[in-house]
N, C-alpha and C positions, 0 to 999 in steps of 0.2 A: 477467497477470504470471506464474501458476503457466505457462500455458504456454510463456510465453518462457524462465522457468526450466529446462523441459523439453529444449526445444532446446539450448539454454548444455549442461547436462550432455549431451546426446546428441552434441554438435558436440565435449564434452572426448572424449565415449569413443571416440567416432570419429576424432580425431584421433590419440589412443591407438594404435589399432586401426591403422589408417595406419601410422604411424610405424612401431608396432612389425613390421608385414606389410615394410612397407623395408627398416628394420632386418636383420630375419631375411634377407633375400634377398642383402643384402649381405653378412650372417654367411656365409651360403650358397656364395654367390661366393668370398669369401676364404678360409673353408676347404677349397674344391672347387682355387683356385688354386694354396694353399699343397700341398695333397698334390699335385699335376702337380707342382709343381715339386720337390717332395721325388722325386717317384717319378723324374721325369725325371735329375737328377742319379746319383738311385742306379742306373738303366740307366748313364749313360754313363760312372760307373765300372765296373762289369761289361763295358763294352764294351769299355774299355779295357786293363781283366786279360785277354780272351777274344785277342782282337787280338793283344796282342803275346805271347800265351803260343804262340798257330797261328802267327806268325811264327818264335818261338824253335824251334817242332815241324819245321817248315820248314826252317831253317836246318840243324839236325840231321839232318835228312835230306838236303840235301844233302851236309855235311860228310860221310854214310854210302859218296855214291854218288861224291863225289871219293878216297873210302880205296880203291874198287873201279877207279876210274881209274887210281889209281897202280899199284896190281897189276896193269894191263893195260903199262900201260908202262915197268915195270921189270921182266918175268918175261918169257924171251925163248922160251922153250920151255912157255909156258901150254894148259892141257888143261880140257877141259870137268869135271873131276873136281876140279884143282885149285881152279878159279873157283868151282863150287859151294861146295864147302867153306871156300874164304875168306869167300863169303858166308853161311852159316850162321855163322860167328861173330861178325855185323855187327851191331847193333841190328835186334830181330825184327821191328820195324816198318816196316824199308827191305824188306822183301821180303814184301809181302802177295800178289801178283801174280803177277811175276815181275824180275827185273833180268836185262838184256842188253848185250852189248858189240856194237855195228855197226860194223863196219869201213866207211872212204870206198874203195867200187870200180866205177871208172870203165867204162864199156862194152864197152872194149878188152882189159882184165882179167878180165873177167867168167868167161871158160872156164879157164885159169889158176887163178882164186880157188876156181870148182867141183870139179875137178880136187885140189886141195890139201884142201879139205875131204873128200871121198870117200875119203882115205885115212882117216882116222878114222870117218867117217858115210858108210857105202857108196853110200846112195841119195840123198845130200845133192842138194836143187835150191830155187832159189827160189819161193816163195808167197809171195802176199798174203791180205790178209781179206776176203771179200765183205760189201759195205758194207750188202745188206740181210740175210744168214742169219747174216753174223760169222763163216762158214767159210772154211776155206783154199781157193784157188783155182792152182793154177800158172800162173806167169808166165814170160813168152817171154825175158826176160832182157834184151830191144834197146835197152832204157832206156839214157840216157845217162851216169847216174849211179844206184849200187844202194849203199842199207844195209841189208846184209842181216844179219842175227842167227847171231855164230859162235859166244857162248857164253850160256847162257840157265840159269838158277837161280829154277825156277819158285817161287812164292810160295805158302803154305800155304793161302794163300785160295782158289788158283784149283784146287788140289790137292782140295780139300773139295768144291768146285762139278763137277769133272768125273773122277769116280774111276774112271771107267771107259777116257778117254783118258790117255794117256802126255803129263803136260804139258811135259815136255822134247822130244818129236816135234812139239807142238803150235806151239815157240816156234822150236825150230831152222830157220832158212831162211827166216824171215818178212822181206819185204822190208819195213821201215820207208817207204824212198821211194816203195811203191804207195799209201800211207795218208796225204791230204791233210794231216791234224791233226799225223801222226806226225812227216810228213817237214817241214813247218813250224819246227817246235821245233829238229829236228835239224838243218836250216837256219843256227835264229836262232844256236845255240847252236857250230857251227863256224866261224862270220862271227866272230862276237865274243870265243870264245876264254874264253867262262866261260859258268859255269851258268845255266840255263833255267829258269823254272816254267812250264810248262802253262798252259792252262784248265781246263776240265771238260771229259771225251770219256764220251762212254756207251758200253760196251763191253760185247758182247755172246759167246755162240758156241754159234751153234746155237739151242734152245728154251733156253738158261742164260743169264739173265742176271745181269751180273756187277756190273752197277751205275754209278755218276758215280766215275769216276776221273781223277789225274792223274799227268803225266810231270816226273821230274828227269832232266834231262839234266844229263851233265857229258863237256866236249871231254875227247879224251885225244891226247895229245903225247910222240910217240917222243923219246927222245935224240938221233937222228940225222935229225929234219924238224925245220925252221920252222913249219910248216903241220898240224893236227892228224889224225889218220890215222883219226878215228872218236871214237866215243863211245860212254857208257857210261849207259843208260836205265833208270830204275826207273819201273815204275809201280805207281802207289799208288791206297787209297780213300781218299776225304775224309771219314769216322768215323775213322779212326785219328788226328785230331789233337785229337778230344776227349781221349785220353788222356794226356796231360801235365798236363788241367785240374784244378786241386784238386775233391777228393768234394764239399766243402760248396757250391761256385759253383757244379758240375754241376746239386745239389736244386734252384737256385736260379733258377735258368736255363734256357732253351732254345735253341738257335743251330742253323746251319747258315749252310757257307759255298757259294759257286756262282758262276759266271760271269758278267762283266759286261761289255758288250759292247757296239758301237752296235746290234745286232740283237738280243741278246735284253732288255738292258738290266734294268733289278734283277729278281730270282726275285722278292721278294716283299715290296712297299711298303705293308704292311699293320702288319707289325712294328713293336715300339715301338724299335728301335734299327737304322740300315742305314747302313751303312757300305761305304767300300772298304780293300781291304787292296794297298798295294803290296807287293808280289813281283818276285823278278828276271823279267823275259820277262814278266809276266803281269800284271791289275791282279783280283782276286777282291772279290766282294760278300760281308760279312758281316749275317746277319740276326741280331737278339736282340732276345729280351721273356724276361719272367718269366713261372715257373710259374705256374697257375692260384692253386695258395694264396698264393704271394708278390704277384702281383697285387691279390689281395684286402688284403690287408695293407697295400699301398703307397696304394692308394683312400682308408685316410685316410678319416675320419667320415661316413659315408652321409650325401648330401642331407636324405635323408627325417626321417634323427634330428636334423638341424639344425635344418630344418623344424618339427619335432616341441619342442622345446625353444624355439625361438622363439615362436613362437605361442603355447606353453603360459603362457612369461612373459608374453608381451603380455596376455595372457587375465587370468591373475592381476594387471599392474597396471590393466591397465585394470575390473575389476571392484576393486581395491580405490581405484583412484580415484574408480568411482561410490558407494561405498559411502563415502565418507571426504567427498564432495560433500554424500551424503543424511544424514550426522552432521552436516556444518557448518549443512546448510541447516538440522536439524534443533535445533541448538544455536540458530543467529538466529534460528529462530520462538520457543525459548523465550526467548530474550534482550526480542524484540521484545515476546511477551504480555506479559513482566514491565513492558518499558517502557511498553505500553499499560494493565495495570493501577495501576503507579506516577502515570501520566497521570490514569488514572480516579479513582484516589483524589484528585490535588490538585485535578481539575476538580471534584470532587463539595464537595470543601471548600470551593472559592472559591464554587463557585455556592451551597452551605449558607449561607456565611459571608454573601455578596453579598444574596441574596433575606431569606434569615429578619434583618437587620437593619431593613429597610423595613419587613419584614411583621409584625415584631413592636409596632414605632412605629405601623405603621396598627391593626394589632389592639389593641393596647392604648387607643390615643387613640379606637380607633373603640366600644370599651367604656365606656370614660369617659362620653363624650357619649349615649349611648345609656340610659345606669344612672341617667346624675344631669347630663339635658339643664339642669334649673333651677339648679347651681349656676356656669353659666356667664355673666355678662352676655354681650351683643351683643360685644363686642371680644373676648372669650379664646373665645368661640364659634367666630367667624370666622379666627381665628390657629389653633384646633387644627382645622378643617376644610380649611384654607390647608397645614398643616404633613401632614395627610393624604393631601392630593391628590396634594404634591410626591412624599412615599414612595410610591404611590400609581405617579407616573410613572417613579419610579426603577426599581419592580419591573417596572414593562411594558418600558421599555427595556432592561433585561438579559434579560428574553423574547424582546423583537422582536430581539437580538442572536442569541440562544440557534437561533430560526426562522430566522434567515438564514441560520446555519452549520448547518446541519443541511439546508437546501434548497441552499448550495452544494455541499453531498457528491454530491447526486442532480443535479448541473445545472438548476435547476430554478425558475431565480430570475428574474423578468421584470420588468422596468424599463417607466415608461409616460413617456416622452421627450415634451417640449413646449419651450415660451419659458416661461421663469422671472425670476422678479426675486430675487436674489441677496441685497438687501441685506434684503428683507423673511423672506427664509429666514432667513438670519443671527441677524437678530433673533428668532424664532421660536429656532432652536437654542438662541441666547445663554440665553433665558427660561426654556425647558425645562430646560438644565442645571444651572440656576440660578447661573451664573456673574459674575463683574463682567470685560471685555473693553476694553480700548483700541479702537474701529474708527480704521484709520490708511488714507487713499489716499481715490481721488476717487471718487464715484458709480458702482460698476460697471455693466460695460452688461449687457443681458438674457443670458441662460444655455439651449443646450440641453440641457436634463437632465430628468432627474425631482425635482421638488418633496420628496418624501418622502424619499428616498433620500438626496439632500444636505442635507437637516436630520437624517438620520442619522448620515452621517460627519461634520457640524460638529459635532456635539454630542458624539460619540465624541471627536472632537479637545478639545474644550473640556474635555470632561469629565479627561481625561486628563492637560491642563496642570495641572487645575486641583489633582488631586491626588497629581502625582509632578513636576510643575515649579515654577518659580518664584513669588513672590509676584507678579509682575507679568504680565501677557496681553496680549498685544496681536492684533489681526488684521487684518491688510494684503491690499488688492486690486490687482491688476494685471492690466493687460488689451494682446491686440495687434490685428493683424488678424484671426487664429485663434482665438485661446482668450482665455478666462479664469481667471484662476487666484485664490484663497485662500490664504491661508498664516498660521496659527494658531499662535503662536511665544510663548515662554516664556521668562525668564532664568533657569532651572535647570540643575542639573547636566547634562553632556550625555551622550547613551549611547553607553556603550562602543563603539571602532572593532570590538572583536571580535561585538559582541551584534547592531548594527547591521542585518546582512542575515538576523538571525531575527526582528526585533520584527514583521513580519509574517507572519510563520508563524502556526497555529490554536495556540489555548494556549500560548502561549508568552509572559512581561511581560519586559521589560529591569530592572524594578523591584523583583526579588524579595527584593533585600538592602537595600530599603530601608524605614524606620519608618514605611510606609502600608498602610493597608487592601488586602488582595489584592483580584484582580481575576481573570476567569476567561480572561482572556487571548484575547480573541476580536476585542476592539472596532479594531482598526487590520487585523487579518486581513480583517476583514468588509466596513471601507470601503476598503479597496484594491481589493478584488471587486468591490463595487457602482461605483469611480470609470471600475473598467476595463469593466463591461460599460454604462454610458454613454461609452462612446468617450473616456475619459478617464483620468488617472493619480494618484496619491499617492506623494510622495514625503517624505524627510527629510532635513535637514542642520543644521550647526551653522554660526555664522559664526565663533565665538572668544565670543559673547556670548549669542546667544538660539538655542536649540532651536527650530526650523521645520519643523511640517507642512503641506506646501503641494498640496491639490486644485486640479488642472485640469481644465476640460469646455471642451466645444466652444461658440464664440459662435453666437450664436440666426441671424445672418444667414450664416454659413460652412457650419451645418451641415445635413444631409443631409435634414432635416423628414421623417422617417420618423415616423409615429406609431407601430408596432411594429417595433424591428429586431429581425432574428434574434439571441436570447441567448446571447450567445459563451460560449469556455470560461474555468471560470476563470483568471484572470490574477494569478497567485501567485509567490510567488519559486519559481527552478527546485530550490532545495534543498526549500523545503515538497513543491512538487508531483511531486518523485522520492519523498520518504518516505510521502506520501499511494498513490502507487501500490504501493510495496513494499507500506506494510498492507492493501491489496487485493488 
């Protein structure tokens, strides 16, 4: 029992321990899901300020590079002096680089156009860029269409990068159309008659580089053509659109934007934020995540602490459930000793009570006779040695009850099985208990049992009418193919429906509240034992008139003729035989 105890608490704590190991991991998960998702939301509002803030940057810029448009096509005598200076008053951001005007000249124009420009730039000719040094190269001009660069406002960036060359000789004469990327844009953006965004072009010149940048084109449109006669190009870097961003989202963030294409396809799929950004002519990739500290921050409750705070509760209830186990259990053993000592003391009474009443009738009568044998005639002789023997058997019989129960504890109790005659047992019981009986029914037939043991439980039976039932006994036989059965009946009160499945438990009487001599509460415990380890039963019932206890054994010709059978367990009610194992 203490070990099965064991396991029950080891099976709570572990189950505990389980649970709360779940528990936790679910904690875990859900707090791990809730910050992704917090974190995820707050990126793609930042993505969404960053976006359209480089759009608005954009747009501005273009709006910069169609103000320079106009001035090409409403100033009819324009000078490399005058365009400069218009653009120095533009927003400082339109002019990192440089901005240029290209005229549309056809191949047939070409000498003509050179010619015209020579009057202001003596040595004017067209270049392009060598696509692997980024230096200028001169071109033969046979092209069939040139945009070549007639007014150019270099940009302070490129101005800083090369201070050594004249960035306005740099830009003068560069033919746009020798430049895939260039003449692309300049392309889309005459076709359609509005502004262009770029992609990215990496631009170089010489050992300087100058970095990812990109082009705004805007057409420009004489008064006097349908058709637009050039255009007017700004190039820019892609860090100057961080600047419009507010200071606090800059801490807060990291971006870059870059080219997206079916060939290079996103810069960089690592980011917690990628996006595209439509643009006129262009479609750009936006990357964002958070700074390293705002990262940390967005993470949301470390695993580990969750982890840590789980387990530590699990820890805690499941030790104070063991602890609140070995209180209870510790509480019902003392419940239990009190009940086993409250036990002890009324068995010690009844069996006081039971034994010193015979023993004092023998002791006394047995002194009598002993002191003053001569004042007895032959008749009060024989009547006090008669009234002796009876106390005499009454005290053995609450012993040989006393021995039975005490060798049912240890299993230990052996039955010697034969053919019996029933009705001479009977009588024998009847005598012993000194009772007066009705026998009712016809001659029963022979009995396999043990002799001894069934003038035990008759007499137990008898005894028991005789002092908590009715004035009236009777004992009835019944017999079939199988058994035989007794049945030892009273017209007494009958016992309680509630009392009924304990009157065979050990120490237990149904008769406590009534005006009879106690009893030590053993004698129906004992011969229930003894009927079940002769392959037999005791039972009880009431009809509405007479109280029946009814033994059955097995008939002498059905049964088994074992001279020793193996001594089974005892056969107790299931409530005795769980409280019997608790107190072990």
């Amino acid at each position: 029992m203490t070990h099965l105890a064991r396991m029950r608490r080891s099976r709570l704590v572990v189950g505990i321990i389980v649970l709360g190991t779940i528990g936790t991991a679910i904690a875990s998960a859900m707090v791990q899901r809730r910050a992704d998702a917090n974190a995820e939301e707050w990126v793609n509002e930042r993505a969404v300020l960053v976006a359209d803030a480089t759009k608005a940057t954009v747009g501005e810029l273009v709006t910069g590079v169609e103000a320079v448009a106009a001035l090409v096509e409403t100033t009819n005598d324009l000078t490399q002096e005058h365009f400069t200076a218009f653009v120095s008053r533009l927003d400082p951001r339109l002019n990192k680089i440089g901005i240029a005007y290209v005229p549309v000249v056809q191949r047939e124009d070409t000498s003509a156009f050179i010619e015209m420009m020579r009057l202001t730039v003596p040595d004017y000719a067209f270049s392009g860029l060598d696509p692997f040094t980024g230096l200028e190269v001169e071109l033969s001009g046979d092209a069939d269409v040139h945009y070549p660069v007639q007014f150019f406002a270099p940009g302070t960036f490129l101005t800083e990068k090369l201070p050594e060359h004249s960035p306005l000789e740099i830009g003068i004469g560069v033919d746009a159309a020798a430049s895939p990327t260039f003449a692309a844009v300049i392309d889309e953006t005459l076709q359609t008659g509005t502004s262009t965004v770029s992609s990215f072009i990496p631009i170089s010149y010489g050992d300087v580089s100058i970095g990812q940048a990109f082009v705004v084109v805007t057409p420009v449109h004489p008064p006097d053509t349908s058709s637009p006669s050039g255009a007017v190009a700004a190039i820019m870097i892609d860090w100057l659109l961080q600047t419009d961003l507010a200071g606090a989202i800059t801490q807060e963030i990291e971006w870059k934007v870059g080219p997206l294409d079916g060939q290079s396809g996103r810069l960089d799929t690592t980011a917690a934020w990628v996006g595209a950004l439509e643009l006129p002519g262009a479609t750009w990739q936006l990357d964002l995540e958070p700074t390293e500290s705002v990262e940390q921050r967005l993470a949301g409750t470390p695993s580990w602490l969750v982890w840590a705070i789980g387990l530590s509760l699990t820890a805690g209830i499941a030790g104070f459930a063991h602890l609140y186990r070995l209180r209870a259990r510790s509480r019902a053993r003392i419940s239990e000793m009190q009940r086993v000592s409250e036990e002890k003391d009324r068995f010690l009474a009844a069996v006081s009570h039971e034994i010193r009443t015979p023993l004092t009738a023998v002791a006394g009568l047995a002194h009598e006779l002993s002191e003053r044998p001569d004042d007895f005639d032959g008749t009060e002789f024989r009547s006090l040695l008669g009234t002796v023997a009876e106390q005499s058997d009454e005290v053995a019989a609450i012993v040989e009850d006393l021995l039975v129960a005490a060798r049912s504890d240890i299993d230990n109790i052996t039955v010697h099985l034969g053919t019996i005659d029933l009705q001479t047992e009977l009588a024998l019981a009847i005598e012993s208990a000194g009772v007066e009986a009705e026998v009712i029914g016809e001659y029963p037939p022979d009995a396999w049992a043990d002799a001894q043991r069934v003038r035990q439980i008759l007499r137990n039976l008898l005894t028991n009418a005789d002092r908590y039932g009715g004035p009236d006994i009777q004992v009835r036989f019944r017999a079939d193919q199988a058994r035989v059965s007794i049945t030892v009946a009273d017209n007494g009160r009958p016992i309680p429906e509630e009392q009924r499945r304990r009157i065979f438990e050990p120490y237990t009487s149904a008769h406590e509240d009534r005006e009879q001599v106690g009893s030590i509460g053993l004698g129906l415990f004992i011969s229930r034992t003894l009927a079940a380890l002769m392959e037999g039963s005791l039972d009880y019932d009431h009809d509405g008139e007479w109280s029946m206890f009814t033994l059955s054994v097995p008939r002498s010709n059905t049964a088994s003729h074992q001279p020793t059978p193996p001594a089974p367990t005892n056969l107790v009610s299931g409530e005795a035989e769980e409280d019997r194992r608790k107190s072990a």
